[in-house]
N, CA, C and O atoms as a Maestro MAE file, in Angstrom:
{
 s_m_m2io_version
 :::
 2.0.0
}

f_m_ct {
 s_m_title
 :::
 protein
 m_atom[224] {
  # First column is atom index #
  i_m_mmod_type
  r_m_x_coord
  r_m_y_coord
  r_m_z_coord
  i_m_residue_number
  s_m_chain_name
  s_m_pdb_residue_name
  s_m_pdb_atom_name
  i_m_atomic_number
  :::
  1 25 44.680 43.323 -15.698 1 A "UNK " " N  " 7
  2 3 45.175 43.079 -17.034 1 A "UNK " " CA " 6
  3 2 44.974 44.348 -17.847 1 A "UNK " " C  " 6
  4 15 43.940 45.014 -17.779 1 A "UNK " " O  " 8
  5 25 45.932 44.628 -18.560 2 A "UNK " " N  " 7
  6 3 46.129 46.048 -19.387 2 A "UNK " " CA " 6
  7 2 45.700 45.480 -20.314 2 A "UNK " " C  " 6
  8 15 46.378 44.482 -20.558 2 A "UNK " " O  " 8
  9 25 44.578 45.672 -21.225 3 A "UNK " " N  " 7
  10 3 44.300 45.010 -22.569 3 A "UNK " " CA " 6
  11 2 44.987 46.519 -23.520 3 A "UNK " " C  " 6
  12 15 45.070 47.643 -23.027 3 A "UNK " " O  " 8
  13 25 45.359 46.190 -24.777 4 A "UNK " " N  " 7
  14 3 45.424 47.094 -25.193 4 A "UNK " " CA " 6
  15 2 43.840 48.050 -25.945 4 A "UNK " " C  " 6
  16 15 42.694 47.611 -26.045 4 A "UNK " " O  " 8
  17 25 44.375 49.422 -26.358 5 A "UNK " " N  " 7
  18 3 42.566 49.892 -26.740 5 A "UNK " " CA " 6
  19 2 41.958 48.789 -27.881 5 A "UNK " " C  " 6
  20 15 40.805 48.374 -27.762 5 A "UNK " " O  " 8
  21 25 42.948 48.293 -29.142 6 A "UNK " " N  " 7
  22 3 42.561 48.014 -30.250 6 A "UNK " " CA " 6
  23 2 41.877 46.532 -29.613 6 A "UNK " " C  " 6
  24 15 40.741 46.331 -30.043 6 A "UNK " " O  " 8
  25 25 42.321 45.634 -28.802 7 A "UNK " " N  " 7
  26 3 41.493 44.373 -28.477 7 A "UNK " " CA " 6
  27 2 40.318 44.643 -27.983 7 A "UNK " " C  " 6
  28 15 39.400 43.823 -28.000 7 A "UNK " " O  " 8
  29 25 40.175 46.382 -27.255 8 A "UNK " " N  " 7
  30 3 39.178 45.673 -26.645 8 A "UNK " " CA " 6
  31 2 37.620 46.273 -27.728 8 A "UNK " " C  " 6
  32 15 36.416 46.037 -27.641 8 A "UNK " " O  " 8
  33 25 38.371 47.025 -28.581 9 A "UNK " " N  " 7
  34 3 37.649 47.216 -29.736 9 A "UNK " " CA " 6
  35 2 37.111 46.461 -30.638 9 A "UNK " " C  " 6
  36 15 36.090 46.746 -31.264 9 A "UNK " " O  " 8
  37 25 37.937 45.191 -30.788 10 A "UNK " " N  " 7
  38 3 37.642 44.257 -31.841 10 A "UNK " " CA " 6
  39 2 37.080 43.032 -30.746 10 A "UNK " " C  " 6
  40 15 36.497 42.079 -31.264 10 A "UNK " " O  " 8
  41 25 37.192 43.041 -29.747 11 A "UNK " " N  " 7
  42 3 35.647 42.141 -28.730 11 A "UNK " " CA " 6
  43 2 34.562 42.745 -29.030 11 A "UNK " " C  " 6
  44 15 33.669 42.193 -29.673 11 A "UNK " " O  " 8
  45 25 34.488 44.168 -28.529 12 A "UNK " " N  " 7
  46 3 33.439 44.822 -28.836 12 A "UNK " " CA " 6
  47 2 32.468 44.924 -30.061 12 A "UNK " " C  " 6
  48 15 31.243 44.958 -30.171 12 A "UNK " " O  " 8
  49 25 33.506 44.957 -30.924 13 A "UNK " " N  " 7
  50 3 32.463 44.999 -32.446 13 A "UNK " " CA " 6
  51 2 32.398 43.286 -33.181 13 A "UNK " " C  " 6
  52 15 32.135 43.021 -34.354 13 A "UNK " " O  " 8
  53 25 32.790 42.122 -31.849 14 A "UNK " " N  " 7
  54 3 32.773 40.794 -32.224 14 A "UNK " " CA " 6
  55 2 31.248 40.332 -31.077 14 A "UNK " " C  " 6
  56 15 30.684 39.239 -31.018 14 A "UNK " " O  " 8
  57 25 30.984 41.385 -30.428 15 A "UNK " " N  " 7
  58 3 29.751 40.975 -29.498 15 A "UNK " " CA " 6
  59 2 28.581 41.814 -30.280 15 A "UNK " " C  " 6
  60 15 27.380 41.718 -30.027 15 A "UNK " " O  " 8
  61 25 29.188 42.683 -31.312 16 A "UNK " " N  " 7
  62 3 27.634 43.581 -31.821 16 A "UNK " " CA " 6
  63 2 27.843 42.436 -32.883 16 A "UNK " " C  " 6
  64 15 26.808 41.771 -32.908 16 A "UNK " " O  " 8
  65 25 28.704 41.981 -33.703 17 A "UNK " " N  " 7
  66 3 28.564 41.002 -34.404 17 A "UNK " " CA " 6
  67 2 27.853 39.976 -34.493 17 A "UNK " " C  " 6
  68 15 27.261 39.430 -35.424 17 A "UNK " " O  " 8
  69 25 27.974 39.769 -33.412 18 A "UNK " " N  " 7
  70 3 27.107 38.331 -32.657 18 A "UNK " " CA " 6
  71 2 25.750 38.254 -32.594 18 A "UNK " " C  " 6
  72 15 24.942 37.368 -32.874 18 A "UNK " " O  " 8
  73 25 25.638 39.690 -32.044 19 A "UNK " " N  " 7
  74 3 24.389 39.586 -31.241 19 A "UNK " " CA " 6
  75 2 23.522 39.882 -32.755 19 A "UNK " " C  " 6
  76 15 22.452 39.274 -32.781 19 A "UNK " " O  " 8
  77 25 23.730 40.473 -33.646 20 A "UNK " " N  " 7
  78 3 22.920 40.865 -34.930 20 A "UNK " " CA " 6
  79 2 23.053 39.689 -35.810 20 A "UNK " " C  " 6
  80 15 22.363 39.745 -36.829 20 A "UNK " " O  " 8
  81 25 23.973 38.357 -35.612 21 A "UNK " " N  " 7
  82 3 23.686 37.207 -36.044 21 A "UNK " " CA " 6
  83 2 22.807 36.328 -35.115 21 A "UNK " " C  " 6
  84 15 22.035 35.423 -35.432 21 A "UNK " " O  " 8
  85 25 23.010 36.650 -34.311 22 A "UNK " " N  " 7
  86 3 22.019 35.445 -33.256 22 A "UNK " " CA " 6
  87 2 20.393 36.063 -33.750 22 A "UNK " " C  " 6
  88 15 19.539 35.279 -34.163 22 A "UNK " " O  " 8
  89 25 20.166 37.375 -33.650 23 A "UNK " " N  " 7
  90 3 19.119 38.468 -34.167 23 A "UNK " " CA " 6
  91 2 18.796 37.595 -35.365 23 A "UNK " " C  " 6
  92 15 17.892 36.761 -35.301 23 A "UNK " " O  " 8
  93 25 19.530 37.778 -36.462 24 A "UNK " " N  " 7
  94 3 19.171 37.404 -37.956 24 A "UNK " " CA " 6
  95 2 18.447 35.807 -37.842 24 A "UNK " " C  " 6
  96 15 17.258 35.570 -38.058 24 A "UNK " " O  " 8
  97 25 19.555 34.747 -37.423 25 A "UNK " " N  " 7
  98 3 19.316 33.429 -37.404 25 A "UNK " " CA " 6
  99 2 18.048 33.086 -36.648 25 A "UNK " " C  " 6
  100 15 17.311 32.172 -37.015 25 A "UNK " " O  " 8
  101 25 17.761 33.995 -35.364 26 A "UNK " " N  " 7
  102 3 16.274 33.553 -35.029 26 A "UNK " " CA " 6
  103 2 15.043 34.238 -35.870 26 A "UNK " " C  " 6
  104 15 13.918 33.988 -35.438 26 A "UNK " " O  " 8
  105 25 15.115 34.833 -36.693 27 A "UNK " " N  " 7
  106 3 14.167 35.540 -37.758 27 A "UNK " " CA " 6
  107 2 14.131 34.662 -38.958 27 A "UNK " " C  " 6
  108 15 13.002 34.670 -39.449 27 A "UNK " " O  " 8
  109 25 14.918 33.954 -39.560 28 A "UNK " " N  " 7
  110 3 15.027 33.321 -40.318 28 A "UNK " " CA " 6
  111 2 14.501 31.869 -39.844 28 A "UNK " " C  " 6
  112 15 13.980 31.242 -40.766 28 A "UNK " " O  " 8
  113 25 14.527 31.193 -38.577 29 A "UNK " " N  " 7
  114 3 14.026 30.177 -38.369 29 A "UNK " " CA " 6
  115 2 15.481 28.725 -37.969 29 A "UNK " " C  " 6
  116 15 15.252 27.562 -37.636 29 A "UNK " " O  " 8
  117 25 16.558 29.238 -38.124 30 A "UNK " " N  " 7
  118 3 17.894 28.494 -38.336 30 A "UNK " " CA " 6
  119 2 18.066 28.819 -36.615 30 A "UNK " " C  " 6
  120 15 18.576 29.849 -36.175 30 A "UNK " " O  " 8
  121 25 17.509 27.673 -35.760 31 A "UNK " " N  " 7
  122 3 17.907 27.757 -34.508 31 A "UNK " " CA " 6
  123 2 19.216 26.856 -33.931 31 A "UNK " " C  " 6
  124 15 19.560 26.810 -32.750 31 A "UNK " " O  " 8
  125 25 19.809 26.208 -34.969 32 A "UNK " " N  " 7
  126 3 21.217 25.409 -34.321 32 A "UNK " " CA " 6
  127 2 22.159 26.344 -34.300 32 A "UNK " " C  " 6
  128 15 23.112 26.199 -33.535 32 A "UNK " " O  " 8
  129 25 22.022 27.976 -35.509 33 A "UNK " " N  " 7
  130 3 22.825 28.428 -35.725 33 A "UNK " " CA " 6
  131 2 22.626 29.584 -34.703 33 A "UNK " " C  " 6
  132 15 23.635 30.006 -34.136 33 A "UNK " " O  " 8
  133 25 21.540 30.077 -34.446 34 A "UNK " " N  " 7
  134 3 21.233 30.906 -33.202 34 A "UNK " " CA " 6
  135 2 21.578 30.720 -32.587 34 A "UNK " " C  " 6
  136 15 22.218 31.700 -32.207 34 A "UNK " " O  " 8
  137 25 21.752 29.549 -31.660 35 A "UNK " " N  " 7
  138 3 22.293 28.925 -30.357 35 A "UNK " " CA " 6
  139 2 23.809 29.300 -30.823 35 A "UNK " " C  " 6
  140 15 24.425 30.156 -30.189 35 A "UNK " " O  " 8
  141 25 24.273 28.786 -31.700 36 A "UNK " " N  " 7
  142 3 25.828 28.782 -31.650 36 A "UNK " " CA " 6
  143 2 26.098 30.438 -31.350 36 A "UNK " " C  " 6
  144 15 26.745 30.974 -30.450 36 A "UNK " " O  " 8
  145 25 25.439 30.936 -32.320 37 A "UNK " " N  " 7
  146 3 25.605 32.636 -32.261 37 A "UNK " " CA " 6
  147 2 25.576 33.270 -30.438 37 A "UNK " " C  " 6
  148 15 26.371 33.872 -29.717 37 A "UNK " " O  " 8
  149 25 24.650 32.900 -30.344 38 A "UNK " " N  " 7
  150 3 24.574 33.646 -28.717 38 A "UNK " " CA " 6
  151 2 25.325 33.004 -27.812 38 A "UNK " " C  " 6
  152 15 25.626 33.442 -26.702 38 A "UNK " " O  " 8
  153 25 25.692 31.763 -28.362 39 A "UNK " " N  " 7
  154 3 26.826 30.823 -27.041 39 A "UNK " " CA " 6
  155 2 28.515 32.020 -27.367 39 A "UNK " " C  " 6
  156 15 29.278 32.284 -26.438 39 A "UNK " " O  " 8
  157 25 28.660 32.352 -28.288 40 A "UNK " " N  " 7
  158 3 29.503 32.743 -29.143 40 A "UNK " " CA " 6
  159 2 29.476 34.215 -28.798 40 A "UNK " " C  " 6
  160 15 30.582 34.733 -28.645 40 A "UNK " " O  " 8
  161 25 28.119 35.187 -28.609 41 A "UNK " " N  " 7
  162 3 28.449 36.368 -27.897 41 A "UNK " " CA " 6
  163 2 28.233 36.417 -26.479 41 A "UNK " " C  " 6
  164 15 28.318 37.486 -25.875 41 A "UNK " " O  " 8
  165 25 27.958 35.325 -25.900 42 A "UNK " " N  " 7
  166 3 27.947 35.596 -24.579 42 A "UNK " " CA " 6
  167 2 29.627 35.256 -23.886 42 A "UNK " " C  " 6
  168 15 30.082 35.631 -22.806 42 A "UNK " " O  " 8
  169 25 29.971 34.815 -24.455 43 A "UNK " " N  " 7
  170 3 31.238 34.311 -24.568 43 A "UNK " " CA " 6
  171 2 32.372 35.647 -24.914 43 A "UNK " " C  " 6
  172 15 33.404 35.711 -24.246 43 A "UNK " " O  " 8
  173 25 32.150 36.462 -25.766 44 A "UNK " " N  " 7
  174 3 32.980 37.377 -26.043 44 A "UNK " " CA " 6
  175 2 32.230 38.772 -25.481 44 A "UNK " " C  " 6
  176 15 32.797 39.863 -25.540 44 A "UNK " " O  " 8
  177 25 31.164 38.631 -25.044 45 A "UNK " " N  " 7
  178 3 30.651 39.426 -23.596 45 A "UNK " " CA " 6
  179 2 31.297 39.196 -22.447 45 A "UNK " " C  " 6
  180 15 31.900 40.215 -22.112 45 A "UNK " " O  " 8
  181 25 31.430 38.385 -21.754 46 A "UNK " " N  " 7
  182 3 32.409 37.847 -20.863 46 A "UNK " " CA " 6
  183 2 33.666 38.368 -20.826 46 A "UNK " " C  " 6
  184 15 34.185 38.878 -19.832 46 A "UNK " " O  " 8
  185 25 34.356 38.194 -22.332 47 A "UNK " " N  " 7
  186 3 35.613 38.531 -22.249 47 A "UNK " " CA " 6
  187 2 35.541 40.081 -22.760 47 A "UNK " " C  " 6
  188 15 36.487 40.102 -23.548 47 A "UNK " " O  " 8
  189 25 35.006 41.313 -22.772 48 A "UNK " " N  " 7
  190 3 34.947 42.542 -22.716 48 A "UNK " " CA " 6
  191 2 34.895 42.718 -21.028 48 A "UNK " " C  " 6
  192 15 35.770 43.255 -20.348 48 A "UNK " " O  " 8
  193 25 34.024 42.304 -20.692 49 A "UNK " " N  " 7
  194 3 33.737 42.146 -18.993 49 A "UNK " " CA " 6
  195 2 35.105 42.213 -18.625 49 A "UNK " " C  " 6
  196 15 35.689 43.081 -17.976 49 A "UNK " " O  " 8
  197 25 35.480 41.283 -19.079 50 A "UNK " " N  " 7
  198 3 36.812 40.631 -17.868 50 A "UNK " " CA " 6
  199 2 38.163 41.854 -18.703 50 A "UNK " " C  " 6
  200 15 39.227 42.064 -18.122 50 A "UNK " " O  " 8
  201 25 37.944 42.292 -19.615 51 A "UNK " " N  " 7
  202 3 38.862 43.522 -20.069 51 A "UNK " " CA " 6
  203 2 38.944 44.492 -19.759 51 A "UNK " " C  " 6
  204 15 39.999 45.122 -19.676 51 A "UNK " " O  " 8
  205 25 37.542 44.997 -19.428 52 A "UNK " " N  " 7
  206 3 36.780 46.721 -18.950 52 A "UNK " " CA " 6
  207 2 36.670 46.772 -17.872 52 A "UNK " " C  " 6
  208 15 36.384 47.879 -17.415 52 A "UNK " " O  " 8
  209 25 36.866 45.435 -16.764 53 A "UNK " " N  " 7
  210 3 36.476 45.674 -15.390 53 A "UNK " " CA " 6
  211 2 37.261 46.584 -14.450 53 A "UNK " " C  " 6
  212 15 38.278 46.335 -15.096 53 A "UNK " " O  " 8
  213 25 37.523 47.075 -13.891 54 A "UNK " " N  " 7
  214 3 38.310 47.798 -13.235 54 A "UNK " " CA " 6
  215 2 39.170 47.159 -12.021 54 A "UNK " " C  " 6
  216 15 38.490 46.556 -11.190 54 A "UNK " " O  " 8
  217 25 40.132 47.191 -11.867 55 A "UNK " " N  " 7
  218 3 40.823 47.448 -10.375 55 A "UNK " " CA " 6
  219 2 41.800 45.528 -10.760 55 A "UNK " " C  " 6
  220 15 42.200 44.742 -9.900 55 A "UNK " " O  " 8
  221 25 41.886 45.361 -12.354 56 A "UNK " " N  " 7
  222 3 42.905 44.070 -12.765 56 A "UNK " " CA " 6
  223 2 43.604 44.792 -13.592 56 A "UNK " " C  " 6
  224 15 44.545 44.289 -14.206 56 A "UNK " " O  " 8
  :::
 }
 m_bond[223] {
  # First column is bond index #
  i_m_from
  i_m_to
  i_m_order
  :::
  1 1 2 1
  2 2 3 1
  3 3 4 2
  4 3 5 1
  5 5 6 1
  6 6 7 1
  7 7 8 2
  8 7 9 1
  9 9 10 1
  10 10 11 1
  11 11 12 2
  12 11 13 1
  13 13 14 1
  14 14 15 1
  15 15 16 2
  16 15 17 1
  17 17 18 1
  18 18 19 1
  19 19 20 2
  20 19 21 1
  21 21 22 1
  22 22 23 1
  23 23 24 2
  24 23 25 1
  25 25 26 1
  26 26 27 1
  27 27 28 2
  28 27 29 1
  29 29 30 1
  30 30 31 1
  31 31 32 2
  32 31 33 1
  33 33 34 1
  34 34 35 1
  35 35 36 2
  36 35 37 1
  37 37 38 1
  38 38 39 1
  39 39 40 2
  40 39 41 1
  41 41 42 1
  42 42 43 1
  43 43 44 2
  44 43 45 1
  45 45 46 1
  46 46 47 1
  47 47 48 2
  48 47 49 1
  49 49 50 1
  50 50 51 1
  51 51 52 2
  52 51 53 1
  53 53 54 1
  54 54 55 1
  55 55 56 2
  56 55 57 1
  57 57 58 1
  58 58 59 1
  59 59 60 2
  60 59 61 1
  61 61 62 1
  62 62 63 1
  63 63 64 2
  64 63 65 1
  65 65 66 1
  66 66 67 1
  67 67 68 2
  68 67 69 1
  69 69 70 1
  70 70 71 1
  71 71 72 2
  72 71 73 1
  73 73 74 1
  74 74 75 1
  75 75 76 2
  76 75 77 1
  77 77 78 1
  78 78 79 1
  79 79 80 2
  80 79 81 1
  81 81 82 1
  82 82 83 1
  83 83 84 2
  84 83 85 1
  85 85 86 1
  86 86 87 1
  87 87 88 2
  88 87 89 1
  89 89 90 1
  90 90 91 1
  91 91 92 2
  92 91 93 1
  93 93 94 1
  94 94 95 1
  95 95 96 2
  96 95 97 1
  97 97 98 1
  98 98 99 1
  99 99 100 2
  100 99 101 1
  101 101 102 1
  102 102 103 1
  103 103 104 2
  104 103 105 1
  105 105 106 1
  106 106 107 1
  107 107 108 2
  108 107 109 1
  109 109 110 1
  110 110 111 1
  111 111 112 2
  112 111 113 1
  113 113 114 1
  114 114 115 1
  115 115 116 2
  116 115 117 1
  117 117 118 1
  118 118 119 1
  119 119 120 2
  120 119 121 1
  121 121 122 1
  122 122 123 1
  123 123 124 2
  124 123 125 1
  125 125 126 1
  126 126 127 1
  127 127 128 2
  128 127 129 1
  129 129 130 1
  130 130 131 1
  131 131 132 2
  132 131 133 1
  133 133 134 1
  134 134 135 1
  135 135 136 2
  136 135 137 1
  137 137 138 1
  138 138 139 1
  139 139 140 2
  140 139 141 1
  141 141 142 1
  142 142 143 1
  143 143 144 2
  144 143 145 1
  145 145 146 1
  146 146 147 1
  147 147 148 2
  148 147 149 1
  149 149 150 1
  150 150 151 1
  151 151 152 2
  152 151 153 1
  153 153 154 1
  154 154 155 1
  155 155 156 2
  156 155 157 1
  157 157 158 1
  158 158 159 1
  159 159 160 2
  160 159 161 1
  161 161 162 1
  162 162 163 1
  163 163 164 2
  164 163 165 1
  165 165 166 1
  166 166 167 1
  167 167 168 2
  168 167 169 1
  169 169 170 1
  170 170 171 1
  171 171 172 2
  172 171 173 1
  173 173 174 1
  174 174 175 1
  175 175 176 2
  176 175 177 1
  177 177 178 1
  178 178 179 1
  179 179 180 2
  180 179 181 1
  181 181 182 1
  182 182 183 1
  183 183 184 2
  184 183 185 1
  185 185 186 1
  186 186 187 1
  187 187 188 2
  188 187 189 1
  189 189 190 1
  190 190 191 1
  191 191 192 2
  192 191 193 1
  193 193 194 1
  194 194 195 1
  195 195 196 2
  196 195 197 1
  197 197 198 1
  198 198 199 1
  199 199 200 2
  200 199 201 1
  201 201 202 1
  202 202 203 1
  203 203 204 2
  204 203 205 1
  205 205 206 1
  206 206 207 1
  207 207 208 2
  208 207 209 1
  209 209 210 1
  210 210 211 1
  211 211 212 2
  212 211 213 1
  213 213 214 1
  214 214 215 1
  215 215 216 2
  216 215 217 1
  217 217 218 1
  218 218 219 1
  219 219 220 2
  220 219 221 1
  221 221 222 1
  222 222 223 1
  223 223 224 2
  :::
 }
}
């Protein structure tokens, strides 16, 4: 799969997104929202994976 550059830019800065909300929400003590957060960048980790991998 040919992603174009700009998608795989805006996964990318949607997994640093993530991960500095999942960060925040477990410092603060808000663990329903943590969980959602890291279900949410592992999820758009995945899909950088499956963009950047080579030889699709």
């Amino acid at each position: 799969m040919n992603a174009p550059a700009w998608r795989i830019w805006l996964v990318a800065a949607l997994v640093c997104g993530w991960g500095i909300l999942t960060i925040r929400f477990v410092q603060t003590g808000s663990i329903p929202l943590a969980i959602l957060s890291a279900l949410l960048l592992i999820t758009n980790a995945v899909t950088l994976w499956r963009l950047t991998k080579h030889g699709k």
